[in-house]
N, C-alpha and C positions, 0 to 999 in steps of 0.2 A: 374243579375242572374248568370252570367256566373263569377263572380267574387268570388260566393257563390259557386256555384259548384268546383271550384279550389282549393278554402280554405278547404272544406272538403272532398274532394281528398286526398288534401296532410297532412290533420289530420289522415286522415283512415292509408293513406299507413305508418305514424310516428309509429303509433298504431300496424298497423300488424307488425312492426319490433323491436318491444320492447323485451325487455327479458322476456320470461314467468313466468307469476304469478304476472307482476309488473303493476302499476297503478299510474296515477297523485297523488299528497297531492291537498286535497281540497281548501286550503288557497293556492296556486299557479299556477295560469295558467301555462299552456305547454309555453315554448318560439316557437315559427312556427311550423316548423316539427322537432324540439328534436325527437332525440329518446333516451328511457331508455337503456342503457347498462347494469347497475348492479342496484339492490334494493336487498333491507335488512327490515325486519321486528324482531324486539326483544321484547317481552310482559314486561320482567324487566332485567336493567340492572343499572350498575353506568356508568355515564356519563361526561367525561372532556370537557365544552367548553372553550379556550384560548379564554383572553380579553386582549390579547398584544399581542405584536410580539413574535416570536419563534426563540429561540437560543439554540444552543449545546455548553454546555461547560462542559471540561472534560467527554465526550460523555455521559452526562446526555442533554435529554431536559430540557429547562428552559425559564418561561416566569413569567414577574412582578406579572400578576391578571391571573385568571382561576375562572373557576366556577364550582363545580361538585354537585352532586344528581342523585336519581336512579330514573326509571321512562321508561316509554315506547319508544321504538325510531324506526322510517318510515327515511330508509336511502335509494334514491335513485340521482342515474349519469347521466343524460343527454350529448349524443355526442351531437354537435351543428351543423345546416345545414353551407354545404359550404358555405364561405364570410363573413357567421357571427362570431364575436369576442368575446370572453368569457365575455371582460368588457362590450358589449351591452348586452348583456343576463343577466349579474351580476345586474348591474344596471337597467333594469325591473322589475327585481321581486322586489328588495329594493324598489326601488318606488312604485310599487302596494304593496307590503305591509305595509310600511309608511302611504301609502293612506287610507290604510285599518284600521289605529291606531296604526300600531306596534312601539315599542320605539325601538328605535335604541343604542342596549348596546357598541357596539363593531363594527369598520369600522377599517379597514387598508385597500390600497391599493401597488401593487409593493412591492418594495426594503425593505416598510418602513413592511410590515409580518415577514420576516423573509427570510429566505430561505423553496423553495418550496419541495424540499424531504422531510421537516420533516414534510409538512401541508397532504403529500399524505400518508407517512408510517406512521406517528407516532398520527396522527389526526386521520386521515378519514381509514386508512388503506388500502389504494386504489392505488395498483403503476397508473392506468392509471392516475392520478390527479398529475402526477411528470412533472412539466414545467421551463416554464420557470418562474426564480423569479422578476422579472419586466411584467412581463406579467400577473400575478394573485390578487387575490383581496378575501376579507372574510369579512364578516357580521357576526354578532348576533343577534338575536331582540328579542324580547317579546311581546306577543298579548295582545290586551288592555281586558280589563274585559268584558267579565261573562269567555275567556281565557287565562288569565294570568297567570295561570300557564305551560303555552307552552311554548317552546324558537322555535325557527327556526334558523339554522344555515345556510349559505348559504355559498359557495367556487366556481371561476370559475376561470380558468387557461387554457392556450395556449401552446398548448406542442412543439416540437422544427419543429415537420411533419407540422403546423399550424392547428392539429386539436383540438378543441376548445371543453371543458366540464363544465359544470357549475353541481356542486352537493348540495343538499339540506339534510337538516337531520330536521326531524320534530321531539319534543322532549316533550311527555305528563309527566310531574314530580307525583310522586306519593304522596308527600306532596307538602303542600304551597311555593311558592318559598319564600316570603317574599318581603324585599327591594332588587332590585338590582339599582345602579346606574353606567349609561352610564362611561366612559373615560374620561379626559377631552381631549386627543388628539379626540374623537370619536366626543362632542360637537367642537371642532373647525374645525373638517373636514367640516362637517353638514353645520356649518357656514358660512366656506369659499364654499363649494360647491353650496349652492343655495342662498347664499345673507342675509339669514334670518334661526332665530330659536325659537323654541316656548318650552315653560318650563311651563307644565301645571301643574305642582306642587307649593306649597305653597312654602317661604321663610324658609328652616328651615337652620341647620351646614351644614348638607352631602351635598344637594344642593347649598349652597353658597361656598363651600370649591372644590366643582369640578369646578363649572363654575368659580370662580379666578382663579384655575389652568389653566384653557384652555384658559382664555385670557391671563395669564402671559406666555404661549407658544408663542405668536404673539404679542411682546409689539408694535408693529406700527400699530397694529388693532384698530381701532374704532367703536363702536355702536351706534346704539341710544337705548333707553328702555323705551317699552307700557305696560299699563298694570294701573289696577287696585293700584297696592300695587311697581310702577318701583320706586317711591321714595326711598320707603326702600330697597329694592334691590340695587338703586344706591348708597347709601348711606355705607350697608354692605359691595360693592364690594369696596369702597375706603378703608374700615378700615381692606377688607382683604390685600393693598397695591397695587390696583387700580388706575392709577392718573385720577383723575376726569374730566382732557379734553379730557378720551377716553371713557365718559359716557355724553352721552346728552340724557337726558329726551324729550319727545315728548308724543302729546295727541292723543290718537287712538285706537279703540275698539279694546283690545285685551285679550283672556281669556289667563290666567298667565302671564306670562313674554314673550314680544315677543320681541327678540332683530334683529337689522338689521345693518348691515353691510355700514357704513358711508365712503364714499370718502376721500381722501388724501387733 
């Protein structure tokens, strides 16, 4: 009981210190005691999310992939309680929303974003979000169906005082998004980060032509591949220039593709 009453203690007092007017997104738990610093509510706007890193050249911003459409957007800031780190905070909600169905468009982590002034001015618009650039981390996702037409975009960074903000932007599109497809650095992060990945779509180009690209990022990578249809899969990834001793076939209930991460 007493364990219960502590926890909602320290929710209440998060709450009374929020910035007025602001409120959680339903699709993401509070991390502890966050508190909301800044929220934004827009009914329609156009919308840039970056699916790469971010570079200045010739003091233009510039990044490989982007994604834009107009659509409704819930943008709020979370401070983080002291001793927590943006990257645990970053890393919760991905996971609970992963869990939740979300497709994972878009991951970088540190150095490999960009630099972090231009994710705080030129992104999110937000100097508090100006940190450090080895200390910050961004997400994209997409919600699986009957909301798939949502993105969630997620940013947490560590400013130089050590105080720590992880921001969220929920993103309702006003038409259909259509096809979006992941990175293939975003598939090998995936990969190398939990061992395992699962590719619940069918064998078609656009899916075979990312995931060759993400394992030809890591030629010393190896897999195995389950699945109903992992033949054909193995078999494409060789003729995409694949060597075939970094694909072993194995038998095991797996809906689409599930590839796993094999030993040296």
């Amino acid at each position: 009981m007493g364990g219960v009453l502590v926890w909602s203690l320290a929710s209440s007092l998060a709450c009374a210190a929020d910035v007025a007017g602001s409120q959680d997104l339903p699709q993401l738990p509070r991390f502890g005691s966050a508190q909301i610093v800044d929220f934004r509510q827009v009914d329609e706007q156009e919308r840039l999310f970056p699916m790469a890193p971010l570079r200045r050249i010739s003091g233009q911003l510039r990044m490989e992939a982007q994604f834009i459409a107009r659509g409704q957007l819930t943008a709020l800031t979370y401070q983080l309680p002291v001793n927590h780190s943006a990257n645990e905070a970053f890393s919760a909600a991905r996971e609970h929303l992963q869990a939740q169905g979300a497709q994972l468009l878009f991951w970088c982590q540190g150095r490999d974003c960009g630099a972090s002034s231009l994710w705080a001015n030129n992104v999110f618009a937000n100097a508090q979000l100006n940190g450090g650039d080895e200390q910050q981390a961004y997400a994209l996702l997409r919600f699986a169906a009957p909301e798939q037409n949502r993105l969630l975009a997620l940013y947490g960074v560590t400013r130089g005082n050590r105080r720590a903000y992880l921001h969220a932007e929920l993103f309702s599109a006003s038409t259909p998004l259509g096809e979006l497809l992941p990175s293939a650095a975003t598939l090998l992060r995936q990969l190398k980060n939990t061992g395992e990945l699962v590719i619940a779509q069918e064998l078609s180009p656009p899916w075979l032509t990312v995931l060759a690209n993400s394992l030809k990022l890591d030629s010393t990578l190896r897999v195995s591949l389950a699945g109903a249809h992992a033949s054909e899969w193995q078999s494409a990834l060789i003729a995409q220039g694949i060597r075939a001793n970094r694909l072993q076939l194995v038998e095991a209930a797996a809906a689409g593709l599930q590839l796993k991460v094999l030993g040296n």
